[in-house]
One Martini backbone bead per residue (centre of mass of N, CA, C, O) as a GRO file, in nm:
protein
  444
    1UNK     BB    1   0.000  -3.663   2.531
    2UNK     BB    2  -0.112  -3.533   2.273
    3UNK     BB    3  -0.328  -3.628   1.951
    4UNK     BB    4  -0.332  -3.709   1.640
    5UNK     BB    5  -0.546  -3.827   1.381
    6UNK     BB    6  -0.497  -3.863   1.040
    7UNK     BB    7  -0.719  -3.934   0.773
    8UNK     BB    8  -0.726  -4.017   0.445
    9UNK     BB    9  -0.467  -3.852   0.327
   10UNK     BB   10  -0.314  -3.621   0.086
   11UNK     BB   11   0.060  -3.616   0.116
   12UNK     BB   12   0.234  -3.356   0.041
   13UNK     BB   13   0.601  -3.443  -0.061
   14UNK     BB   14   0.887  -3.449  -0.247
   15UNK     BB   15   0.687  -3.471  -0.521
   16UNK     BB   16   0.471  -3.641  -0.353
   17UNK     BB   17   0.151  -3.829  -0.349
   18UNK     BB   18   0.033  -3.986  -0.022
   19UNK     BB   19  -0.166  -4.223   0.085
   20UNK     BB   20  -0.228  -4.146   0.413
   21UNK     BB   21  -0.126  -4.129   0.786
   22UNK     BB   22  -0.128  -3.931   1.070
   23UNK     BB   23   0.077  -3.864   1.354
   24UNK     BB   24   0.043  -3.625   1.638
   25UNK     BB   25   0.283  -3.594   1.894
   26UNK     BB   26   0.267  -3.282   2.052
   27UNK     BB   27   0.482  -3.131   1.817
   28UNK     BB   28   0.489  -3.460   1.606
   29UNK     BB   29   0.564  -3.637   1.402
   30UNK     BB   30   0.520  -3.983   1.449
   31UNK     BB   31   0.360  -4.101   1.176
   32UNK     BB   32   0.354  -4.299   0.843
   33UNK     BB   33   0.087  -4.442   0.716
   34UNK     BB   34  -0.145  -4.646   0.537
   35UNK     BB   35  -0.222  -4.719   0.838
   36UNK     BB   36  -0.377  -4.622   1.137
   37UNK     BB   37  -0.451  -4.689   1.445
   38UNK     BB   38  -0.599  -4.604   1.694
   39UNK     BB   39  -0.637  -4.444   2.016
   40UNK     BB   40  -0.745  -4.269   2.294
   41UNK     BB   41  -0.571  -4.046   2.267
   42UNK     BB   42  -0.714  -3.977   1.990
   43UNK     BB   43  -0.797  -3.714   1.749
   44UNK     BB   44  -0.999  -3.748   1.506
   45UNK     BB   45  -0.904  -3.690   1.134
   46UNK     BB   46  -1.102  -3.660   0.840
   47UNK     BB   47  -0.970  -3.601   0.563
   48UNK     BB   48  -1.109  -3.713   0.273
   49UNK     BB   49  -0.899  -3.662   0.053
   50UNK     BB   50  -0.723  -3.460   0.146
   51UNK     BB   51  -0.473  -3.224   0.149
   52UNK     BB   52  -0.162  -3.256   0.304
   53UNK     BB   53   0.059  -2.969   0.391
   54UNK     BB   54   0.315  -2.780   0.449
   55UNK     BB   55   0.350  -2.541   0.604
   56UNK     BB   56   0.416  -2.206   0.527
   57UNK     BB   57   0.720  -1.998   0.445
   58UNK     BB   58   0.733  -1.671   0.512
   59UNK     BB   59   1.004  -1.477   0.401
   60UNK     BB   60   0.790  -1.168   0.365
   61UNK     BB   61   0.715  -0.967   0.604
   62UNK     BB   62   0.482  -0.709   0.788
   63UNK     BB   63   0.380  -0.643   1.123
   64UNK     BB   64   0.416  -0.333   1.256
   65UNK     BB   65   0.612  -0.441   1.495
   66UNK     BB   66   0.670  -0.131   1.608
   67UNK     BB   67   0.454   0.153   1.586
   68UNK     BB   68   0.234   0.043   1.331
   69UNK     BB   69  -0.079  -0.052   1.517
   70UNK     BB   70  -0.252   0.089   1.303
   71UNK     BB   71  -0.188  -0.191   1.061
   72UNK     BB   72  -0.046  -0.369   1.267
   73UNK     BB   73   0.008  -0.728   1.421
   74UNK     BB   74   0.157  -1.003   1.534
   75UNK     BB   75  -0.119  -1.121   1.643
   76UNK     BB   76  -0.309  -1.040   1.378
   77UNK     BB   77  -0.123  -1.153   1.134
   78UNK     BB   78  -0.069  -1.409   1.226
   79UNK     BB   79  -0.356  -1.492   1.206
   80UNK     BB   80  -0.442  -1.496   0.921
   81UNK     BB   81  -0.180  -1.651   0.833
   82UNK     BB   82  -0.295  -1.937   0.981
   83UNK     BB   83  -0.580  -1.936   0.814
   84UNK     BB   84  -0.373  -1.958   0.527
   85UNK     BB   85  -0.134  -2.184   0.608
   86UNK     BB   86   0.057  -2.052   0.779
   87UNK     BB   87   0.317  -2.123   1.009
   88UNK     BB   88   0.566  -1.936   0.920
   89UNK     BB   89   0.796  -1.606   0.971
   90UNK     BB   90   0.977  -1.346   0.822
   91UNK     BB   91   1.050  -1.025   0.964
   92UNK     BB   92   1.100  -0.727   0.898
   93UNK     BB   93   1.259  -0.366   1.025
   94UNK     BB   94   1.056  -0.139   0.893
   95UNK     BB   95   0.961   0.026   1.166
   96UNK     BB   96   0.912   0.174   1.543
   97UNK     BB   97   1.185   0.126   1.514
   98UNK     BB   98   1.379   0.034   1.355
   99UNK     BB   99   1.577  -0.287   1.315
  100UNK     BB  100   1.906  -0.187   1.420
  101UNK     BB  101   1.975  -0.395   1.663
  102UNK     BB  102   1.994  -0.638   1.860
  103UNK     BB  103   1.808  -0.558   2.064
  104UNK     BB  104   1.544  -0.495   1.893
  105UNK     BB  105   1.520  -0.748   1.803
  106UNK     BB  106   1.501  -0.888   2.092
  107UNK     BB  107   1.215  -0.724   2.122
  108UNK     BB  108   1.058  -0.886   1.910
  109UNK     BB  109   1.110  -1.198   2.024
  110UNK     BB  110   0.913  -1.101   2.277
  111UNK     BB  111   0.664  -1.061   2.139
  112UNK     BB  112   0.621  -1.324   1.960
  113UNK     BB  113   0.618  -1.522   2.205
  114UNK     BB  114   0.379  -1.380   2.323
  115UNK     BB  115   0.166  -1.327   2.027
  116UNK     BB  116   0.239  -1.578   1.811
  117UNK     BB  117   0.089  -1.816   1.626
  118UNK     BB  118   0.332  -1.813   1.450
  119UNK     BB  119   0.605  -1.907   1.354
  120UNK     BB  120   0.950  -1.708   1.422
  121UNK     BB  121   1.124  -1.406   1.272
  122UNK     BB  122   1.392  -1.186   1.252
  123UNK     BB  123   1.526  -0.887   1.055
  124UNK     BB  124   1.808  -0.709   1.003
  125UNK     BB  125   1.860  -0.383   0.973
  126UNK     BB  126   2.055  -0.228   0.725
  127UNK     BB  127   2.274   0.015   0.699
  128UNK     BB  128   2.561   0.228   0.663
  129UNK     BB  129   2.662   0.198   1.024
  130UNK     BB  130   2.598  -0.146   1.108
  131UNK     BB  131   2.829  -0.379   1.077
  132UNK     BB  132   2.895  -0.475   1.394
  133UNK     BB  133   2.572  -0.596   1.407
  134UNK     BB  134   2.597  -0.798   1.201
  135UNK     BB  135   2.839  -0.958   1.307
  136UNK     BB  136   2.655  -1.071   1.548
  137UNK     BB  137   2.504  -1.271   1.436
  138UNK     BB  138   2.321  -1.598   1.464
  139UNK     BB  139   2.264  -1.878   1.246
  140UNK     BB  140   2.097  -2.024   1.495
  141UNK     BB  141   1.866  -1.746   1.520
  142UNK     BB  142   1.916  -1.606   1.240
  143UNK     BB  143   1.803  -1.533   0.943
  144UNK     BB  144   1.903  -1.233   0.877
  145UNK     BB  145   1.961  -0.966   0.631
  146UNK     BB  146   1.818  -0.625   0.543
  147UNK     BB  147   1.901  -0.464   0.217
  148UNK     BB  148   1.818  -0.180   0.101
  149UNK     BB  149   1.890  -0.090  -0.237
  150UNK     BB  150   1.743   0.227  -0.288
  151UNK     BB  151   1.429   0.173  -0.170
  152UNK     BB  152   1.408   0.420   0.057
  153UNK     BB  153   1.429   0.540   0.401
  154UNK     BB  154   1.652   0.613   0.596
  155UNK     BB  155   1.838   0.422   0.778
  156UNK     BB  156   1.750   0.158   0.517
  157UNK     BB  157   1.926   0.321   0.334
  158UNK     BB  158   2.178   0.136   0.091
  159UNK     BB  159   2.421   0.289  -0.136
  160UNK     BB  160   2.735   0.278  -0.024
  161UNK     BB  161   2.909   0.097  -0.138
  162UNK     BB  162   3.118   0.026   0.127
  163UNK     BB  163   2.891  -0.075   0.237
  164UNK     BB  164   2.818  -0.300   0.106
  165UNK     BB  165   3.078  -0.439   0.060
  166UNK     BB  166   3.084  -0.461   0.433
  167UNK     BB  167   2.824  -0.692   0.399
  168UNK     BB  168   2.895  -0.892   0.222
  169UNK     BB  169   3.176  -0.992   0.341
  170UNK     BB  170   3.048  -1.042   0.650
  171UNK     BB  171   2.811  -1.152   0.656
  172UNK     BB  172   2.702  -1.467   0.839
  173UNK     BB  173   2.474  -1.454   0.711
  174UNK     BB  174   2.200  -1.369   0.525
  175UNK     BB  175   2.095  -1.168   0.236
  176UNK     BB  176   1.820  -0.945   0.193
  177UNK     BB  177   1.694  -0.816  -0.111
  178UNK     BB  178   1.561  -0.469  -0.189
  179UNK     BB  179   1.546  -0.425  -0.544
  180UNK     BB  180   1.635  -0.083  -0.675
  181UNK     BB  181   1.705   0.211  -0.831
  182UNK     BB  182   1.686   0.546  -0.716
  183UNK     BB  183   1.777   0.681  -0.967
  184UNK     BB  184   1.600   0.575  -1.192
  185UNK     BB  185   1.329   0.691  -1.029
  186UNK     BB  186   1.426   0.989  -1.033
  187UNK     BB  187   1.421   1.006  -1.347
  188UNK     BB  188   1.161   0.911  -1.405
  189UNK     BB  189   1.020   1.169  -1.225
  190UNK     BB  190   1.084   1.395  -1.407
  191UNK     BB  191   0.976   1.390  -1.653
  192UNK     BB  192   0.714   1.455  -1.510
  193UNK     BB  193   0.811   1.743  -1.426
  194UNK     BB  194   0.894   1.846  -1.741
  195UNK     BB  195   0.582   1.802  -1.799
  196UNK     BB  196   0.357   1.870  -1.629
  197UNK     BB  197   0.294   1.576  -1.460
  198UNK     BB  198   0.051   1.373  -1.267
  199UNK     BB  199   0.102   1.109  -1.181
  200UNK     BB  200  -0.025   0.765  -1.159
  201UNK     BB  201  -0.079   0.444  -1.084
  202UNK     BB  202  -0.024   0.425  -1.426
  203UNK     BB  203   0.294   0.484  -1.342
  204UNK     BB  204   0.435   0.287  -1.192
  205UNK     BB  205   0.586   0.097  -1.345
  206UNK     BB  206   0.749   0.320  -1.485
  207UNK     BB  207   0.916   0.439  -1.250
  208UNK     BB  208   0.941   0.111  -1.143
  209UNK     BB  209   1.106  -0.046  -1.371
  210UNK     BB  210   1.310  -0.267  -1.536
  211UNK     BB  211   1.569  -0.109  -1.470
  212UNK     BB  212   1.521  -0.046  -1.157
  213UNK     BB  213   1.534  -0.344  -1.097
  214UNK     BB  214   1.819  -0.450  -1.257
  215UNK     BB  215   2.048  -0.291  -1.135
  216UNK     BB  216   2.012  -0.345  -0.874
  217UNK     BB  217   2.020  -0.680  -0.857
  218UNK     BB  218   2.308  -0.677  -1.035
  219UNK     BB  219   2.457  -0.561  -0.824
  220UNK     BB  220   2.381  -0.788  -0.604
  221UNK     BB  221   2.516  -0.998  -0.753
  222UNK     BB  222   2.823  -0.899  -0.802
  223UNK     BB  223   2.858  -0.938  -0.533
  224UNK     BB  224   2.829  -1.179  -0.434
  225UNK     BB  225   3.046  -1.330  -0.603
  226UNK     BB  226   3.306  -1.131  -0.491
  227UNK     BB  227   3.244  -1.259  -0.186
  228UNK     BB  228   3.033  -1.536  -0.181
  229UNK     BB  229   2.789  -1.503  -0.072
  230UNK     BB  230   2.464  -1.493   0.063
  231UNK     BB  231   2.178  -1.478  -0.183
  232UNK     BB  232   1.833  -1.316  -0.130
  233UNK     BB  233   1.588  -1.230  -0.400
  234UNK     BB  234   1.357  -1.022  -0.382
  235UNK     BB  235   1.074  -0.976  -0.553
  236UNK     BB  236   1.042  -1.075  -0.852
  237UNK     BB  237   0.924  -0.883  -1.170
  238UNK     BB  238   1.110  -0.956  -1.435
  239UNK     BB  239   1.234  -1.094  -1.709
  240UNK     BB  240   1.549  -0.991  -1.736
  241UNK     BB  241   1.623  -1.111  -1.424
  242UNK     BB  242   1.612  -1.378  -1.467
  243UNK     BB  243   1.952  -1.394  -1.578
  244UNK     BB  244   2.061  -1.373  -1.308
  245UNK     BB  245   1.950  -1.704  -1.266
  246UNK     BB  246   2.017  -2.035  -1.169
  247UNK     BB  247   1.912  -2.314  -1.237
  248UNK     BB  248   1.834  -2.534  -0.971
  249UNK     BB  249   1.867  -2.630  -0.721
  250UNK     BB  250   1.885  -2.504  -0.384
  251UNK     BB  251   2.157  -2.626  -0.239
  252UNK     BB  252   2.358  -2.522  -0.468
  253UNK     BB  253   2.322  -2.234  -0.390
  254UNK     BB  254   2.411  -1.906  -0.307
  255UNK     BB  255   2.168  -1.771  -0.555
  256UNK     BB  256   1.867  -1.643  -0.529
  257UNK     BB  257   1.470  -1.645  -0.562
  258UNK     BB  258   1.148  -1.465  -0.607
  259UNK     BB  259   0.828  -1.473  -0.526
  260UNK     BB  260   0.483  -1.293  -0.518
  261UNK     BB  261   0.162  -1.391  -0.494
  262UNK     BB  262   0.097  -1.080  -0.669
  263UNK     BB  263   0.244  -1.109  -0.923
  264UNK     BB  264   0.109  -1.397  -1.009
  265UNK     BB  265  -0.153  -1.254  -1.037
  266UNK     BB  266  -0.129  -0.966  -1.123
  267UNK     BB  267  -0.159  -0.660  -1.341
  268UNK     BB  268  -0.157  -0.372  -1.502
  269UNK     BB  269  -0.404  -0.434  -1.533
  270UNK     BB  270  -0.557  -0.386  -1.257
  271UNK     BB  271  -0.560  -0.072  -1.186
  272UNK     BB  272  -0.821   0.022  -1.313
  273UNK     BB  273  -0.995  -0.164  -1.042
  274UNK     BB  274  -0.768  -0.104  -0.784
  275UNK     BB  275  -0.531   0.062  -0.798
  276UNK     BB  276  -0.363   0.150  -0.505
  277UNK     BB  277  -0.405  -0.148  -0.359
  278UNK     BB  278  -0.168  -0.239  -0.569
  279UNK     BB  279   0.047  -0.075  -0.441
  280UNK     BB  280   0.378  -0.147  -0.520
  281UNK     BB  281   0.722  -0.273  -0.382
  282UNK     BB  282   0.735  -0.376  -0.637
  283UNK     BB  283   0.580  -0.372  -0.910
  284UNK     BB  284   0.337  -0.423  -1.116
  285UNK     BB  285   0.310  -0.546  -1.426
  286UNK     BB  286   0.305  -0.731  -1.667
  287UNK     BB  287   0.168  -0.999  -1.869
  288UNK     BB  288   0.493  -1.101  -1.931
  289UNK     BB  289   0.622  -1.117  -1.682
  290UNK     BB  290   0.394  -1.330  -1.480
  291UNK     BB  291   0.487  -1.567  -1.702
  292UNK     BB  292   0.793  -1.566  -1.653
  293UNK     BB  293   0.756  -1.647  -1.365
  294UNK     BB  294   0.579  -1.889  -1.353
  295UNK     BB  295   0.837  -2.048  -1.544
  296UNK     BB  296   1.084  -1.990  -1.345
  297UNK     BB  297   0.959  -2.207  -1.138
  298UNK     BB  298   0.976  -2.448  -1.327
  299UNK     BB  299   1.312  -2.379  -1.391
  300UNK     BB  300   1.427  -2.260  -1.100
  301UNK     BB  301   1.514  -1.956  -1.108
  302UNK     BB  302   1.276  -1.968  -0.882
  303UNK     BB  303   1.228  -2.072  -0.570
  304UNK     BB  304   1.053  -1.887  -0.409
  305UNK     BB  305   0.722  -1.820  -0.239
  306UNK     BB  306   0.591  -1.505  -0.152
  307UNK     BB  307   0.397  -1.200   0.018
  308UNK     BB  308   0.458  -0.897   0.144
  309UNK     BB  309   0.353  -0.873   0.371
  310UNK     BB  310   0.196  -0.494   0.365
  311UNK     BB  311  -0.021  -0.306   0.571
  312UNK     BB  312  -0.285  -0.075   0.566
  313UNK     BB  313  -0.498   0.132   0.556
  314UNK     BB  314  -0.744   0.252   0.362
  315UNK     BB  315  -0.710   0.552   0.414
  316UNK     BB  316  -0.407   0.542   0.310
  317UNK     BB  317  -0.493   0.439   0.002
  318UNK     BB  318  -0.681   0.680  -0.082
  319UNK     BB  319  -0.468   0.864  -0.202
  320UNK     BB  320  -0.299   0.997  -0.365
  321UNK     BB  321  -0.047   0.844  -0.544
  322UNK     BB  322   0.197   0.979  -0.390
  323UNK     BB  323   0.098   0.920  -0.088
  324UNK     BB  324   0.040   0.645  -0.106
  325UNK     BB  325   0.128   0.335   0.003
  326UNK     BB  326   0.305   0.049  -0.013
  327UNK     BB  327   0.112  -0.225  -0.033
  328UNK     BB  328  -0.051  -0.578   0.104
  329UNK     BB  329  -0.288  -0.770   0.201
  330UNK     BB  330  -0.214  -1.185   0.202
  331UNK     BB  331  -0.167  -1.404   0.409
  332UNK     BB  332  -0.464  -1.560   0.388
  333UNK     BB  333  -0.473  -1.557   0.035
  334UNK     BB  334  -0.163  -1.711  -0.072
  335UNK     BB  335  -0.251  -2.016  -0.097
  336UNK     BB  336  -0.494  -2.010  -0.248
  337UNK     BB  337  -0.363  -1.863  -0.513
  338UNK     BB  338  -0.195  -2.134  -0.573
  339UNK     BB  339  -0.457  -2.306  -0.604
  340UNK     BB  340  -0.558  -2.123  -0.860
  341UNK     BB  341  -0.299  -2.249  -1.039
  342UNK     BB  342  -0.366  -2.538  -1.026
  343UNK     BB  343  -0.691  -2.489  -1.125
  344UNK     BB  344  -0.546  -2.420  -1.425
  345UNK     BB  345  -0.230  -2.542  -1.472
  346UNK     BB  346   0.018  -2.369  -1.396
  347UNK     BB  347   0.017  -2.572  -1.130
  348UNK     BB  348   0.165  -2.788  -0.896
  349UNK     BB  349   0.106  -2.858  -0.600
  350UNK     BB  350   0.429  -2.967  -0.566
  351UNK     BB  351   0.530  -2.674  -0.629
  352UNK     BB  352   0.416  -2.513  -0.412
  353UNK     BB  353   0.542  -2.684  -0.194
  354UNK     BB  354   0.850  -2.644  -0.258
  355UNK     BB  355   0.800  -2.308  -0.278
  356UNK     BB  356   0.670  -2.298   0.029
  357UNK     BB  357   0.860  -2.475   0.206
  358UNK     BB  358   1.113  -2.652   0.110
  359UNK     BB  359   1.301  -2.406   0.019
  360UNK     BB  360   1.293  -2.226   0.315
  361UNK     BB  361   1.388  -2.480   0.451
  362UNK     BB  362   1.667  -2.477   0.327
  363UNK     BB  363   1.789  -2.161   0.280
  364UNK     BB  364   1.787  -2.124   0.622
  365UNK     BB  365   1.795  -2.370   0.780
  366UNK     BB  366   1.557  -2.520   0.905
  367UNK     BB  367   1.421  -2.668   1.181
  368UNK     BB  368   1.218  -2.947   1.107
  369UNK     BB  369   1.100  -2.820   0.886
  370UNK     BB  370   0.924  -2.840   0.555
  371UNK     BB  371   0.822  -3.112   0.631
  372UNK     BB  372   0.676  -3.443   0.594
  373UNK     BB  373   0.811  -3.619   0.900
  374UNK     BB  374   0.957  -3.777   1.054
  375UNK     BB  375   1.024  -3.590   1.377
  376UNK     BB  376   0.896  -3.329   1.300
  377UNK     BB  377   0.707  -3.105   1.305
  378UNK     BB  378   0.365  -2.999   1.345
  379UNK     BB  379   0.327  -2.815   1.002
  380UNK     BB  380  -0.025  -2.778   0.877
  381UNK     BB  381  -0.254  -2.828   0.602
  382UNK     BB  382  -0.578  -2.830   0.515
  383UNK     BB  383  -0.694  -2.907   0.189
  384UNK     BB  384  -0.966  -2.815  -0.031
  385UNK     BB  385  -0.975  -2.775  -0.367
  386UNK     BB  386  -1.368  -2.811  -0.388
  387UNK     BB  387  -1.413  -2.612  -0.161
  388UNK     BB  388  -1.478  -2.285  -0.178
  389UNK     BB  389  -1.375  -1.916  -0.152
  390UNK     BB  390  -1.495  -1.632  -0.013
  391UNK     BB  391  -1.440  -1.257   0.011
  392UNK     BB  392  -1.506  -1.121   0.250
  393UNK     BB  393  -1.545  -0.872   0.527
  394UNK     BB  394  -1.625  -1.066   0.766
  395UNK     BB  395  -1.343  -1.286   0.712
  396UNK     BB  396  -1.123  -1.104   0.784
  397UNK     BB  397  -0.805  -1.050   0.984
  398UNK     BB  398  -0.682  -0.809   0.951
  399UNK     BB  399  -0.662  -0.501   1.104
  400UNK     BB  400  -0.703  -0.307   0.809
  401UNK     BB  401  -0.982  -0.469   0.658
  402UNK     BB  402  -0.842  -0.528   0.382
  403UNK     BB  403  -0.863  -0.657  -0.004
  404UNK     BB  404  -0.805  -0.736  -0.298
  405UNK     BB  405  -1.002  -1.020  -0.271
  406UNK     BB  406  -1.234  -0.900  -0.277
  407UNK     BB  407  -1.519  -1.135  -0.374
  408UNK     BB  408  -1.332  -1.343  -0.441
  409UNK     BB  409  -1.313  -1.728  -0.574
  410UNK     BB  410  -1.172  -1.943  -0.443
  411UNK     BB  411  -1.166  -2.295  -0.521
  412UNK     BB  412  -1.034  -2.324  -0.196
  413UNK     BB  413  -0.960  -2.459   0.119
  414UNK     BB  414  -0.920  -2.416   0.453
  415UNK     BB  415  -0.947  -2.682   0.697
  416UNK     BB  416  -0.682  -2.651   0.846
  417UNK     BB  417  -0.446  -2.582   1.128
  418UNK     BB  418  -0.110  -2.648   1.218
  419UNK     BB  419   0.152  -2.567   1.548
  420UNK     BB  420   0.346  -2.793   1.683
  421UNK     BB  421   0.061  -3.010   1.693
  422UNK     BB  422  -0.132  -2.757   1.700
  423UNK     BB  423  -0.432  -2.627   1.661
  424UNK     BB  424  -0.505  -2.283   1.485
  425UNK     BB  425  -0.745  -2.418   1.278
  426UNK     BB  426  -1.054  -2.537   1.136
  427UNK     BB  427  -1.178  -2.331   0.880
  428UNK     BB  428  -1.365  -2.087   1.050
  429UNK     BB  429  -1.168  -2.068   1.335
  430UNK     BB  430  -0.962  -1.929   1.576
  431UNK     BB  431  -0.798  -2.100   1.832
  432UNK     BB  432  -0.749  -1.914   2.110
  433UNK     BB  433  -0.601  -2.083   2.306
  434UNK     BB  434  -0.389  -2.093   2.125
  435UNK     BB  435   0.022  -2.062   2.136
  436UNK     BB  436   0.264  -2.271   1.990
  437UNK     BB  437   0.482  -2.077   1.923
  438UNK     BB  438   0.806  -2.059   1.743
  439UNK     BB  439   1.144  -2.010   1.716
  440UNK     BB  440   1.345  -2.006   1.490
  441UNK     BB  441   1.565  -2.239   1.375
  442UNK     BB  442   1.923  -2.327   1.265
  443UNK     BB  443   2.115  -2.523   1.026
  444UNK     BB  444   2.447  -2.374   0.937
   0.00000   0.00000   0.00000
């Protein structure tokens, strides 16, 4: 059996940072002790005081496959993702065809087991007359159920009450929204046509504004309430959406909350230099409201923080603003950006880790994995604080070939990943012989 010896890391778990060694034995943290001695079977990684942390849980991805691989695909961004530090992810359906039937669910995890760096789930699209397929979900296979609330198109936006209605009170599984009201954006857009004027970047916020984000939101949340739900709301943008959301520990909670680290990270000044390159839904908004969810993080009423990595072409995002699509890819350098928060003293690392393995991996009760502890996975990064990266174009690893990050230089670099316990990540390339990723479990 494979063996690793990681020497003298600094591992960030559970609130607290432990000058200790760890050895990796096949798939699993098998030993953490303050030394431990080599064996031959052991390839020894010299940590030299770098942070070592429990791989992310990006329970927030769009990787494009089925239908969509001229954006991107299960195998290239999965690759990014361990780049990036990104360990496990859990993939939308907004795909094509959308994943809205138990069958093509589990056709997206025979690509996953072919094709993904890192492990992985997918999440089945509500619709408004498949509620006998939500009831079929099984709670120790699938992450969950998403339902587009008002802001999508085709059959994955669910509007009607009824429908709302008979997925919170049955669904067995979690449920995650993206929330915006449909009705709220429709207004905004009109104003624009009242005056006989063509909206542009600079109106994206107004249009997809902090109403249409409230209603959408405050509206899934009395669902949830009223039914009793397991509710988990993505992509938190606004502080007013804040109020909705109670502190305190995420194993107590009914109802969650997320953020993305593009909204903790641009604001609205920022459209003037990137344009549509960082459209997307929900807005980025403003510099008060990016400070609030900041803050949110610090008091508990964002529990999770992830990436909605979401790639389109260059080509496609160059368009007016008006045709060009939403979204961006991320998680390449979403550990990273999180890293340069730490390095502001804006976060904690510890603050990281916890909203980034370890409440993904309460909260959808994920086996084994978001925590470095003795006969866990060992899904692992490791990371210099001290050593920056910048980001060019030549080491892009998305199949759309562009980054919003594109010449930052982020203050830390990722100098390891591990899936596993195999090394999938070295620092500088993907290890390509590597592909231990496995379907995740939930313990629920």
């Amino acid at each position: 059996m494979s063996a690793t010896l990681i020497k003298n890391a600094r591992i960030v778990n559970q609130g607290c940072v432990l000058e200790a060694d760890l050895r990796i034995q096949g798939q699993r943290i098998s030993q953490i002790a303050s030394e431990l001695s080599a064996t031959a079977q052991d390839r020894i990684v010299e940590a030299d005081g770098q942070y070592l942390l429990p791989g992310m849980i990006d329970d927030q991805v769009h990787f494009r496959e089925p239908g969509l691989t001229h954006k991107g695909t299960i195998a290239s961004e999965s690759r990014a993702a361990v780049a990036g530090g990104i360990t496990s992810y859990m993939e939308m359906p907004n795909v094509s065809p959308a994943t809205t039937t138990i069958e093509a669910l589990e056709l997206k995890y025979a690509i996953g087991e072919r094709d993904s760096m890192a492990n992985y789930s997918f999440y089945l699209g509500a619709t408004e007359d498949n509620l006998e397929q939500i009831k079929l979900l099984d709670v120790s296979k699938h992450c969950g159920v998403k339902v587009f609330m008002g802001a999508s198109t085709g059959d994955l936006l669910v509007e009607k009450p009824s429908a709302l209605e008979g997925i919170f009170r049955e669904s067995p599984v979690l449920i995650v929204t993206h929330c915006e009201s449909g009705q709220v954006i429709a207004s905004n857009m009109a104003k624009f046509s009242s005056a006989d004027k063509e909206p542009t970047i600079f109106d994206h916020p107004i249009i997809r504004d902090t109403e249409a984000c409230y209603a959408s939101s405050s509206y899934a949340v009395s669902l949830a309430k009223q039914y009793q739900s397991q509710l988990h709301v993505l992509h938190i943008t606004t502080e007013k959406e804040l109020s909705l959301f109670e502190p305190g520990p995420i194993a107590s909670k009914n109802i969650t909350a997320e953020a993305c680290v593009h909204h903790l990270w641009f604001s609205d000044h920022d459209y003037a230099r990137l344009g549509n390159s960082i459209k997307c839904n929900p807005s980025i908004k403003s510099r008060s409201d990016r400070d609030a969810l900041i803050q949110a993080l610090h008091n508990q009423q964002i529990d999770i923080i992830a990436t909605d990595h979401a790639p389109h072409t260059w080509q496609e995002k160059q368009q007016a603003y008006h045709r060009a699509p939403a979204g961006l890819p991320l998680v390449q350098h979403a550990l990273l950006s999180l890293l340069d928060h730490v390095q502001h003293q804006r976060l904690s690392i510890e603050h990281v880790v916890e909203k980034t393995a370890h409440n993904p991996a309460i909260r959808y009760g994920i086996e084994e994995r978001g925590f470095i502890s003795e006969g866990y996975y060992a899904d692992l990064v490791l990371v210099d604080i001290k050593q920056p990266t910048r980001v060019t174009q030549d080491s892009l690893l998305y199949h759309c070939g562009w980054s919003p990050f594109i010449n930052h230089q982020f203050s830390s670099s990722i100098c390891s990943t591990w899936v596993n316990g195999q090394q999938v990540y070295d620092g500088n390339n993907i290890v390509k012989s590597a592909l231990p990723a496995q379907r995740l479990m939930f313990n629920r």
